[in-house]
C-alpha positions, 0 to 999 in steps of 0.5 A: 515518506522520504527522508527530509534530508534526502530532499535537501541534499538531491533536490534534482533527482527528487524533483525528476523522480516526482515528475515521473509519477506524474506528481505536482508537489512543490519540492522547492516550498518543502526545502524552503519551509525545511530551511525555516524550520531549522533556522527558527530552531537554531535562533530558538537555540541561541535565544535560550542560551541567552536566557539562560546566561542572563537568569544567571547574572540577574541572581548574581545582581540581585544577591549583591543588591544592585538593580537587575530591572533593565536585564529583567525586562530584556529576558522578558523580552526574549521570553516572549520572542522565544514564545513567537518562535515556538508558534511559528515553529508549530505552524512551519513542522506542521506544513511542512509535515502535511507537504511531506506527506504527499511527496510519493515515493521515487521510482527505483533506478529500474523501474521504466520511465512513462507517463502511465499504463502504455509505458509498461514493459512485459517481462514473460508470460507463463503457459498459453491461451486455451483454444475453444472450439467454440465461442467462450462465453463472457463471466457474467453470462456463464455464471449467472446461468450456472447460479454463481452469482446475482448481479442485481439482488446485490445492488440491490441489497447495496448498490451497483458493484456490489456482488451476491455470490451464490450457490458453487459461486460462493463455495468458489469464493472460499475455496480460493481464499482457503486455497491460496493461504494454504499454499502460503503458509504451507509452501512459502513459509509465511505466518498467517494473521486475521487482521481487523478490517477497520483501521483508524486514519493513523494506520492509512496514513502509515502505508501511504492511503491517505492523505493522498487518496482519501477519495477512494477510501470508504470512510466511516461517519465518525471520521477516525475508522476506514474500512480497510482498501486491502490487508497491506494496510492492518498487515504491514502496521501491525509493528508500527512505532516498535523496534524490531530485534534483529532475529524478528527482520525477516518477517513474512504474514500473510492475510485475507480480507475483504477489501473496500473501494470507491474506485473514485477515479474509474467511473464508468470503467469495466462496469459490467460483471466482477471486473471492477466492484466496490467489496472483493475478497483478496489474500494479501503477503507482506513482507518486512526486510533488511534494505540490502535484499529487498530487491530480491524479496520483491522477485520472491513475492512475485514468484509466490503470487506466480505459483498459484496461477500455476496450480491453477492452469491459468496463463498470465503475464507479468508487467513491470509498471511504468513509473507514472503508473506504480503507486504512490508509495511503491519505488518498483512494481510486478503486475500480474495479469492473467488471460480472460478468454470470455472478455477477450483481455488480460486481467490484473489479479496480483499487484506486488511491490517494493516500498524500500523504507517509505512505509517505514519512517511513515509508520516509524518502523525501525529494527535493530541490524545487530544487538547494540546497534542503533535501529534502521528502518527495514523495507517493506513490502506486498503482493496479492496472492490473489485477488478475487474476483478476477481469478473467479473470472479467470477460471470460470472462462478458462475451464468452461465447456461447450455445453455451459458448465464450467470444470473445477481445476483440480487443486481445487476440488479438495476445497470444494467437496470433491466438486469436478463439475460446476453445472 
């Protein structure tokens, strides 16, 4: 959430920053009921004051027997102004909160300009893409022969986009999570957490999922749980509405989880094999910091996801996302994309970003800069380390052979019992 004075004082800069994520919220409407808001308090204010003054010289006349009735009836009369007001008020916090809540985060000063993905900017690439000699096989074709996975056995136990992963399929599937929270915890220092995977509307809202973009979101029929569309969300609010000591700001957690998804907004898009699917599996580091680093804790975290595509052989990219292409709540984004030689393009596997503090104030998160000092909001922020399915797509098309089997990379075989071979 920005900072309602922020939005006071730099209407203009707002107004720019929320063109360029291709939002259409009525910044003007916020000021004006931001006004109204702060006039109503302030007549409120002096209202009671009034009040005040007034109860006292009443029980002065009624001490020295004189007749109070007309001050009486004006006090009841402000009374019920100031009960007016309080309404009006309740009515105004309560718009203007809800408004609040769907302004998105403004793009960092960095972040490129454009209306959506074709704005993007590649910033390097790592490794290069293998050369067959012969014609790679697509995912789904490859595995499906192999017995990785069944394709319509899980629709049909849920639903189209669902996934039943099978035999070196699934021992594939753990193995990469158990992989890739080692790697974290071990190499990068961060604390591993198993958060739940329902959380209830309060703790959406905290990093930014809903309101606005509750249709992607799988809600429960009881309407207060979701399930959660990735760890960032159980993660990052595990410290909402506390004040953190200033020896607990860093914090580094890392987590899996299965992730839920409607994917609302891309029907018909990438449908066939595990490209896209409603459930997948992701290892998610979040990271809560002081403001004045940030920007280089969002090159760290990059450089984390970075490092398991390197223990695993696979050439990637990295892109910065152009600013109608970022998320809503993220002021500057690192997009990791890895090659699929089977498909014949770059696949996204990690996502990492820079909140600065509006995850923060949404989910009033504040820490202490030193003992004594009054606490600030610290920023936040995430990236995939990795996201499943695509990094099965990527090594599944990546390390096949001529002859339709598929070789484990090495630093996998540990984790899947001295598995070289798949097939």
């Amino acid at each position: 959430m920005l900072d309602i004075k922020y939005i006071r004082e730099n209407p203009d800069s707002v107004k720019q920053g929320v063109a360029n994520k291709n939002s259409k919220i009525d910044i003007d409407k916020i000021i004006d009921l931001d006004r109204e808001r702060r006039d109503i308090v302030t007549g409120m204010e002096a209202l009671r004051e009034k009040r005040n003054k007034a109860s006292g010289e009443i029980a002065v006349m009624k001490k020295n027997k004189q007749d109070a009735t007309a001050q009486i009836a004006a006090m009841k009369a402000v009374g019920d102004q100031i009960s007016t007001d309080e309404e009006r008020l309740r009515v105004v916090e309560e718009e203007l909160g809800q408004m609040l809540l769907m302004v998105p985060n403004l793009p960092h000063e960095t972040t490129p300009v454009g209306r959506d993905e074709s704005a993007n900017v590649e910033i390097r690439q790592w490794g290069s893409k293998p050369k067959f000699d012969f014609t790679p096989q697509a995912h789904w074709d490859i595995g499906t022969k192999l017995g990785m996975f069944d394709f319509e056995r899980g629709a049909k136990i849920s639903g189209s986009g669902f996934i039943l992963y099978t035999n070196a399929g699934a021992l594939l599937e753990r193995a990469l999570i158990n992989f890739f929270l080692d790697v974290h915890v071990t190499r990068h220092g961060y604390t591993e957490v198993f958060p739940p995977f329902m959380v209830n509307t309060q703790t959406m809202t905290g990093t930014g999922q809903l309101p606005k973009m509750a249709e992607d979101m799988y809600q429960l029929n009881d309407q207060t749980m979701w399930l959660v569309p990735t760890a960032e969300v159980p993660v990052t609010n595990i410290y909402a509405n506390e004040i953190l000591a200033p020896t607990d700001v860093p914090k580094y957690m890392v987590a899996y989880t299965p992730c839920f998804r409607r994917e609302a907004g891309a029907a018909g898009k990438d449908t066939r094999g595990l490209i896209r699917v409603h459930q997948f599996d992701k290892v998610e580091m979040v990271r809560i910091v002081r403001p004045e680093v940030s920007y280089q804790e969002l090159d760290t975290i990059t450089g984390h996801a970075e490092s398991i595509l390197q223990l695993l052989g696979l050439h990637y990219r990295v892109v910065e996302l152009a600013s109608g292409d970022i998320s809503f709540a993220a002021t500057k984004c690192y997009d990791l994309e890895v090659w699929a030689p089977g498909v014949g393009k770059y696949l996204e596997v990690s996502s990492c970003s820079n909140f600065s503090d509006f995850q923060a104030r949404r989910m009033n998160l504040r820490y202490r800069p030193a003992e004594g000092e009054k606490p600030v909001f610290p920023h936040t922020l995430n990236g995939s380390g990795l996201a499943l399915p695509r990094t099965v797509i990527a090594i599944i098309e990546n390390y096949q052979t001529a002859d339709g089997k598929i070789v484990v990379p090495e630093v996998l075989r540990p984790y899947m019992r001295g598995l070289e071979v798949i097939g």
